[in-house]
C-alpha positions as CSV (number, residue, x, y, z in Angstrom):
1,X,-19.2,-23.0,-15.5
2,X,-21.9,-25.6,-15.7
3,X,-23.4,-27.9,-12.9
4,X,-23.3,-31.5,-12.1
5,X,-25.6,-34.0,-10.6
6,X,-24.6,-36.0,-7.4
7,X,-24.3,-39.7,-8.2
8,X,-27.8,-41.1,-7.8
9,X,-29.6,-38.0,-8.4
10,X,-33.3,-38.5,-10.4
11,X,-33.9,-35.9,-12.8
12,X,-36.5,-37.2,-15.0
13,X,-39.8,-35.0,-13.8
14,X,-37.8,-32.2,-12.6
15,X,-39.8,-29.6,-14.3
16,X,-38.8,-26.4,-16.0
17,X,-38.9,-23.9,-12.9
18,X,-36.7,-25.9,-11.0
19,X,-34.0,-26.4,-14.4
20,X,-34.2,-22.2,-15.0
21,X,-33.6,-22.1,-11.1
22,X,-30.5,-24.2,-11.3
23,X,-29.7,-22.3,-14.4
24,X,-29.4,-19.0,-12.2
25,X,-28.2,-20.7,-9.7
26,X,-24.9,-21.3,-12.0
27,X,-24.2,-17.8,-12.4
28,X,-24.4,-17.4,-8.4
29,X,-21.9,-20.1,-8.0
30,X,-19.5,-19.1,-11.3
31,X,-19.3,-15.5,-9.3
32,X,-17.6,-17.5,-6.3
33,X,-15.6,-20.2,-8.9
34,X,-17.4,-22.6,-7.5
35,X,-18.7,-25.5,-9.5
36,X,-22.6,-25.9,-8.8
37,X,-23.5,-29.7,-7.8
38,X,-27.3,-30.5,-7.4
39,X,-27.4,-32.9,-4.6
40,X,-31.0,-33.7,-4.7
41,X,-34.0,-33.4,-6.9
42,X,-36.7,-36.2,-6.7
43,X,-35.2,-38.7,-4.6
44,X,-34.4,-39.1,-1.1
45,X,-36.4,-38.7,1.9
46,X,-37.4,-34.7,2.7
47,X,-39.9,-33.7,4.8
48,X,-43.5,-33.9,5.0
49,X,-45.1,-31.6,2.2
50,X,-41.9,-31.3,0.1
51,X,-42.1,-30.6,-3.2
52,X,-39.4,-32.6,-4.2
53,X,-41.6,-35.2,-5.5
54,X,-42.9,-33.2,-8.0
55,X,-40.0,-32.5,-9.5
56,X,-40.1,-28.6,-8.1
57,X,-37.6,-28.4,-5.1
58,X,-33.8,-28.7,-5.6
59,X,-30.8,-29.2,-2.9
60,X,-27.4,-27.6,-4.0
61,X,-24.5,-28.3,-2.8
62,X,-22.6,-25.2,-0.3
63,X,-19.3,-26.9,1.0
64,X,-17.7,-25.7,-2.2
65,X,-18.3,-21.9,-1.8
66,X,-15.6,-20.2,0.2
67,X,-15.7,-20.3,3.2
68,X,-18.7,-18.2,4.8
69,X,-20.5,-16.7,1.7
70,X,-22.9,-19.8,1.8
71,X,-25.7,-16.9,3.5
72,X,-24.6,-14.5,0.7
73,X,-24.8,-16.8,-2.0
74,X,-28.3,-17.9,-0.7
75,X,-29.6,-14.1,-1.0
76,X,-28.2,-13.4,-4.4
77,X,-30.2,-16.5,-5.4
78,X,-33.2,-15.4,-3.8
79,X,-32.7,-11.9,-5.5
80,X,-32.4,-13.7,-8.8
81,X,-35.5,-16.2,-8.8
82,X,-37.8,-13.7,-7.4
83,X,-41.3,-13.8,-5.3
84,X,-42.0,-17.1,-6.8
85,X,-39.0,-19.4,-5.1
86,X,-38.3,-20.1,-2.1
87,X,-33.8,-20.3,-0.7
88,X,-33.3,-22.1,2.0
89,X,-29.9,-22.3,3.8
90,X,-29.6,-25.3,5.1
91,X,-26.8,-26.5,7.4
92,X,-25.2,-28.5,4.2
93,X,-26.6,-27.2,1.3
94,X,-29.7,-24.8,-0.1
95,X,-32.8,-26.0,-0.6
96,X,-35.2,-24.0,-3.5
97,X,-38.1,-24.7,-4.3
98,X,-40.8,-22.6,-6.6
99,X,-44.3,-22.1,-5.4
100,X,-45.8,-19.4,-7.3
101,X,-47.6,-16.8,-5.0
102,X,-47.4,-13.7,-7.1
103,X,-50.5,-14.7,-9.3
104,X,-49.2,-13.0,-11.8
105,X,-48.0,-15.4,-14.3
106,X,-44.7,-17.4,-14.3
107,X,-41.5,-15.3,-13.2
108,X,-39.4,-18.0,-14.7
109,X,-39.2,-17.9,-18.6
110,X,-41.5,-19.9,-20.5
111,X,-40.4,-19.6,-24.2
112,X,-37.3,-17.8,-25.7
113,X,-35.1,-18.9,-22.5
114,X,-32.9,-21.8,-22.8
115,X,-32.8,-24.6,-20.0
116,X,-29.6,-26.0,-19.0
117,X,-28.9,-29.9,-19.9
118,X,-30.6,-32.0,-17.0
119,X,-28.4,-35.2,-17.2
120,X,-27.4,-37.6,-19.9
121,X,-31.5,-39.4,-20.4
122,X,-34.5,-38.6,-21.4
123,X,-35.8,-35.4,-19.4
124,X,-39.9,-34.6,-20.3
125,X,-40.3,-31.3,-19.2
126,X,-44.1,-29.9,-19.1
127,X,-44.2,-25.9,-19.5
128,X,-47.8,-24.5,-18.4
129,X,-48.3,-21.0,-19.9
130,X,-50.7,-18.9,-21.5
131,X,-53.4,-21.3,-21.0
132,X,-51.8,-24.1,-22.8
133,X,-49.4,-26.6,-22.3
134,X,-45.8,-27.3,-24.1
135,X,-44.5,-30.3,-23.7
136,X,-40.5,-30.8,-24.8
137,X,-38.8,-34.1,-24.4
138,X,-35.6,-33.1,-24.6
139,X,-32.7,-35.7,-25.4
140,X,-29.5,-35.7,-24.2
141,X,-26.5,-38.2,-24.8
């Protein structure tokens, strides 16, 4: 399965955490046949503090799951991304969001790892690791 943006979604600056989490998120969804559709990413008004304007918080969409394993599908996620993201059910979708706490280095994969396809433009995702910084544009079309 693979996931699909909502019309009107802005995925240029959503960086490479966020993508890997959308990634995982994909398998979560594939195991309920669901199709994965990102409803938000840098647009939109959130609240105060969100990290959606940095291109690190992601709404998906949960009125496609069956009916009731929203909460379940929320903890499998959570399980998957680790210490460093945070799953929020919502009451229409899950909000994630990665603020690293563990201070021990990235728990998202930083080389070796592919990222799914953000969209059909030009995506510039920044990588911070090891002390130096990888910058990818990545073209799709």
């Amino acid at each position: 399965m693979s996931y699909s943006l909502k019309p009107g979604v802005i995925s240029t600056g959503a960086q490479a955490p966020i993508w890997w989490a959308i990634s995982q998120a994909e398998s979560v969804w594939s195991r309920y046949g669901a199709p994965l559709v990102v409803t938000s990413l840098l647009e939109g008004q959130h609240v105060r503090n969100s990290l959606h304007p940095y291109g690190m918080a992601a709404d998906l969409r949960i009125w496609n799951l069956p009916s009731g394993a929203a909460g379940q599908a929320a903890r499998e996620l959570q399980q998957a991304l680790g210490a460093d993201f945070q799953v929020m059910l919502e009451s229409d979708h899950i909000h994630i969001e990665h603020q690293p706490r563990s201070g021990s280095g990235p728990s998202w994969p930083t080389s070796g790892g592919e990222l799914p396809a953000a969209a059909s433009d030009n995506t510039l995702i920044a990588v911070a690791g090891a002390g130096a910084i990888a910058i990818a544009f990545l073209l799709f079309g």
